[in-house]
N, C-alpha and C positions, 0 to 999 in steps of 0.2 A: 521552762518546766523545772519544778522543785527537785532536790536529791537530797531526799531526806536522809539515805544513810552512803559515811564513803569510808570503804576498809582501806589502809594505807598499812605495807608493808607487815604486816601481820605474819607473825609464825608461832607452829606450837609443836612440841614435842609431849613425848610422856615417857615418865620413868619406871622401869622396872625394876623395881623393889627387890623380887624374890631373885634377879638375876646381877647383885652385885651393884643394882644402882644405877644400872645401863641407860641410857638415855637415848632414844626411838625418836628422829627426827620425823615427823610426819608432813609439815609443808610449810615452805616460808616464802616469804615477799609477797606474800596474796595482797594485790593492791586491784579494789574496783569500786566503781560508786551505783549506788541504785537510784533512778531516776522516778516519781510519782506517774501513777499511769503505765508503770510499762512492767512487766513480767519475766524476769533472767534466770536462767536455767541452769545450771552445775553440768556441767559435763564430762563424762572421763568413767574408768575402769572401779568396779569395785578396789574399796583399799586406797583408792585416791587423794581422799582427805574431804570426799565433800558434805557428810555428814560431823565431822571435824569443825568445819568453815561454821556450819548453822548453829551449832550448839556452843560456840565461841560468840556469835552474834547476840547469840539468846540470853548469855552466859553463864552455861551448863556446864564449860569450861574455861579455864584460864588462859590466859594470853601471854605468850613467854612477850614476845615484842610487839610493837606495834599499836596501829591507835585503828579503834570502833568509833568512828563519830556516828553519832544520831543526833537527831532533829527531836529535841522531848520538851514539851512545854514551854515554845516560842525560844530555846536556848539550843548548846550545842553540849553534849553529853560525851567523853570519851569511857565508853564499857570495859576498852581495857584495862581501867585504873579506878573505875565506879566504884561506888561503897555499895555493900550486899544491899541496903536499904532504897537505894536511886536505883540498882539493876529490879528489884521489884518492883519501881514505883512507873520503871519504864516499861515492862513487862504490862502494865496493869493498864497504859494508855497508849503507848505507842508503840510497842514491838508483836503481835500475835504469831502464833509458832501451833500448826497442823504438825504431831509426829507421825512415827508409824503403826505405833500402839495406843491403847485410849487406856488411862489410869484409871481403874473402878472403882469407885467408892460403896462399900457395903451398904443396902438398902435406900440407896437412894435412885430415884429411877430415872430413866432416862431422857424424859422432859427435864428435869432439873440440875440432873449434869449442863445438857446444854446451854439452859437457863443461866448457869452460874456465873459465867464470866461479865452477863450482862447488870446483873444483880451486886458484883462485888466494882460494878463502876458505877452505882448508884440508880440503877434504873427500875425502877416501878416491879416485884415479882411476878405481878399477870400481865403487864404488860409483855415481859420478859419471855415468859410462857407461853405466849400468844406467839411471838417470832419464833422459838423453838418449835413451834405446832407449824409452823410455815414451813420452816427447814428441813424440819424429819418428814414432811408429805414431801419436800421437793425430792429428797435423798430415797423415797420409794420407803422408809420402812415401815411396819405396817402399823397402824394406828392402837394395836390391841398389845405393841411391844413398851408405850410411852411411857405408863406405871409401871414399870418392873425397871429393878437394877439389872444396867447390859453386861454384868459378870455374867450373864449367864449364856450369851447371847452368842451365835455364830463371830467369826472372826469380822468378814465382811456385813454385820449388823453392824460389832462395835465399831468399827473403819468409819460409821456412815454418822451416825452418835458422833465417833472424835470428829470429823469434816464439821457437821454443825455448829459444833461447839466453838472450834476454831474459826467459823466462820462469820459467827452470828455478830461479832462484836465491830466496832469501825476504827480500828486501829489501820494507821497510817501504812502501816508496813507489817508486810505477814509471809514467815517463814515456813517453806511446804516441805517436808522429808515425808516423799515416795508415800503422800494422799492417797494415789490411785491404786496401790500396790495390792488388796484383797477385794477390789472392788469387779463387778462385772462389767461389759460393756455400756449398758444402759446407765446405770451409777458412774461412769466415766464420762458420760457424754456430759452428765447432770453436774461434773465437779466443773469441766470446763467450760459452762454456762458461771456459774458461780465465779471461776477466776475472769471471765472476762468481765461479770458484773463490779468484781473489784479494780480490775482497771479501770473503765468506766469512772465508775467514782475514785481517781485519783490516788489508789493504793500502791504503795511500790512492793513487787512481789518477788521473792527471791525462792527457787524451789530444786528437789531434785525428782526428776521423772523418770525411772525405768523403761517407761512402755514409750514407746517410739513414738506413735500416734498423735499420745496426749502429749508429749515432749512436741512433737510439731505442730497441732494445735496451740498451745498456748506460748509458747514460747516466742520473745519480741528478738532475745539475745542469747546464746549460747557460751560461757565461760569456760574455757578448757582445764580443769582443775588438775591438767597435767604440767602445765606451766609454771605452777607454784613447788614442784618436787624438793626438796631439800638440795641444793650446790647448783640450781639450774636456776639464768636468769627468766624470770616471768618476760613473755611477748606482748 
């Protein structure tokens, strides 16, 4: 089985500016690999680091040490030392990232948020359209919501908007920060159909789950993101 991504000893800290320069260790020695096909789960306490871990993956943040390999265009990629232009080019083919919030774009409506990710990897825009039309009937929202920009929209509409969007595309590996987090139960059942169709097709999925349920539903592996604390060796 492939593993397309493996974090090796990785830590991050951040500095506080307004207090002298102080330097806030958050987690080190994070060392694990993700396997194609299989679904790993962050685990541990609010404040733990594991929204830290994904956004260093994605590289929304810096990486004091340590290497991010990825698997991008038949080579080996380290993210901790990419140049801004390879972390977007990896973004754009191999790495997909569901957050917690959906980023609105002024007048643009909600078929074509979703649309976009597929369209800026070169793919047909009704074509494009057409899978986004698949997506938003599976996600339940309602078909009279798809021409209107979802700024406007409930929380759990635009929850349902960013899952598509993050969805739609066939990136090798896709990063989940707390998907289920404004969703109802029904929309729950509907995302963990969707991550097992990504396993299925060979995706390696790296996520954080709040709700217990879908954390045991989908989950192949559970990471204790207490083990990476700053001065404590990882197990």
């Amino acid at each position: 089985m492939a593993t397309p991504l493996v974090v090796s000893d990785v830590a991050k800290s951040f500095t506080m500016h307004l207090r002298d320069g102080i330097k806030l260790p958050v987690i080190a020695g994070v060392s694990f690999s993700i396997r194609a096909g299989e679904c790993t789960v962050l685990g541990g306490p609010s404040g733990a680091g594991k929204s830290s871990i994904l956004k260093m993956l994605y590289g929304n943040y810096a990486v004091d040490e340590g290497q991010i390999i990825v698997t991008h265009d038949d080579g080996l990629i380290d993210l901790a030392t990419a140049s801004p232009r390879t972390v977007l080019a990896v973004r754009r083919q191999t790495i997909g990232y569901v957050s917690q919030f959906l980023r609105t774009v002024p007048r643009v409506s909600a078929l074509d948020v979703v649309a976009e990710p597929l369209v800026e990897r070169g793919e047909d825009r009704e074509i494009a359209r057409d899978k986004a039309r698949g997506l938003l009937a599976q996600l339940n929202l309602p078909e009279k919501l798809w021409a209107l920009p979802p700024a406007t929209f409930s929380g759990g509409e635009q929850q349902r908007v960013n899952i598509a969007r993050g969805f739609i595309t066939e990136h090798p590996i896709l990063l989940l920060d707390e998907p289920t987090a404004s969703l109802d139960a029904r929309n729950r059942d509907v995302v963990i159909e969707l991550i097992a169709a990504k396993k299925a097709a060979d995706v390696a999925l790296l996520g954080i789950f709040h709700d217990h349920d879908v954390r045991e539903a989908v989950a192949d592996r559970i990471i204790d993101v207490t083990a990476f604390a700053p001065g404590k060796v990882a197990a």
